[in-house]
C-alpha positions as CSV (number, residue, x, y, z in Angstrom):
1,X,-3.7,-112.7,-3.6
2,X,-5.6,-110.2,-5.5
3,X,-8.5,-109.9,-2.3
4,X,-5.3,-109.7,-0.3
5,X,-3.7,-107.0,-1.6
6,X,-7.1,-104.7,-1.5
7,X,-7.7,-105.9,2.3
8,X,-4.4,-104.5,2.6
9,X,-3.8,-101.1,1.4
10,X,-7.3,-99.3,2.0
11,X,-6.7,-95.9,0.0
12,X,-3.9,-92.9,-0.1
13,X,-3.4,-90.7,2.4
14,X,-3.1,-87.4,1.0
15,X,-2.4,-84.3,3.0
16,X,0.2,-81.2,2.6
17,X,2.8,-83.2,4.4
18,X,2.2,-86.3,2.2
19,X,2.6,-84.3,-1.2
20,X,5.5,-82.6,-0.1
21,X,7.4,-85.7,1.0
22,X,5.6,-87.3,-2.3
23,X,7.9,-84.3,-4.7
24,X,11.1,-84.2,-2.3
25,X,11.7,-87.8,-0.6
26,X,9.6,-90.2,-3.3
27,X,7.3,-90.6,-0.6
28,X,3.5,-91.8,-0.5
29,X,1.6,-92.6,2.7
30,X,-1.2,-95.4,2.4
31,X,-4.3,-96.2,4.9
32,X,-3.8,-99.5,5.7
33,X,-5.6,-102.6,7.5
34,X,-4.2,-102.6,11.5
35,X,-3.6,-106.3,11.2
36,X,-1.0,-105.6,8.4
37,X,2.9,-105.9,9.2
38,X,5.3,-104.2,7.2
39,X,6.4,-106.8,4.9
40,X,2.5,-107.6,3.7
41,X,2.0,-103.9,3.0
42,X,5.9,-104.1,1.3
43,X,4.1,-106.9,-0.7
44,X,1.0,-105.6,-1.4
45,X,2.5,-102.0,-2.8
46,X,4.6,-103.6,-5.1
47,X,1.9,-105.7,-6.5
48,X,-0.3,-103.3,-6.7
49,X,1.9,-100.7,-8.4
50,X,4.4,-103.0,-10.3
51,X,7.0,-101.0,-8.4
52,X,10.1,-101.4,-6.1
53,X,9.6,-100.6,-2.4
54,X,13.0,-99.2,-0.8
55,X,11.5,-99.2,2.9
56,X,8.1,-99.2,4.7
57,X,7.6,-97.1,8.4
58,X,4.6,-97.4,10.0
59,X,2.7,-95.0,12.5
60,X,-0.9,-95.3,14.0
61,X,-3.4,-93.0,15.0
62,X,-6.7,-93.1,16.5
63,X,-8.3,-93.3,13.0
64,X,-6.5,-96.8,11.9
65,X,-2.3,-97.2,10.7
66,X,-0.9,-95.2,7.9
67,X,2.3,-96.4,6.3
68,X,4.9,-94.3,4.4
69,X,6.3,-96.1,1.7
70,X,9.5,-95.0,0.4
71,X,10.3,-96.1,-3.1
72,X,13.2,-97.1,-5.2
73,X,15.2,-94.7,-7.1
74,X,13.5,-96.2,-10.4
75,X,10.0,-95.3,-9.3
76,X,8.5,-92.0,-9.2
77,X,6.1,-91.5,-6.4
78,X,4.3,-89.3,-8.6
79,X,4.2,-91.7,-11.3
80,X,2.5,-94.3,-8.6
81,X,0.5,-91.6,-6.4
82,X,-1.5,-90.9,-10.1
83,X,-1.8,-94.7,-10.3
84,X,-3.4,-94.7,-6.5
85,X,-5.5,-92.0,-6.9
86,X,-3.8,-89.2,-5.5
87,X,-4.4,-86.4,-7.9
């Protein structure tokens, strides 16, 4: 599942938008594989992280498929986007 989980989420997605939604909505947006539903990148965040996903949109662009993970109350985004790389 390990393998999995890597295939999965690709790397954060860090713009201004991202770290504002990061502080104010405990938000973080991930690259992820195109084949990947929302409940495999649910999955994969929250075994990556050892964290609590409260909901998972999806959007993609020309360049591949970001998701925006919301997370649980519990979790700061910060806390995780420091685990992932962000800063």
């Amino acid at each position: 599942m390990t393998q999995l989980q890597h295939r999965i989420i690709l790397h954060a997605y860090v713009t201004e938008k991202s770290m504002d939604e990061m502080e104010r909505q405990n938000k973080l947006e991930f690259v992820v594989d195109r084949r990947a539903n929302r409940a495999e990148i649910r999955r994969a965040v929250e075994e990556t992280y050892q964290c609590k996903v409260a909901k998972v949109t999806v959007k993609t662009v020309l360049s591949g498929k970001i998701a925006t993970v919301r997370f649980a109350k519990e979790f700061s985004a910060e806390d995780i986007g420091g685990r992932a790389g962000v800063f």
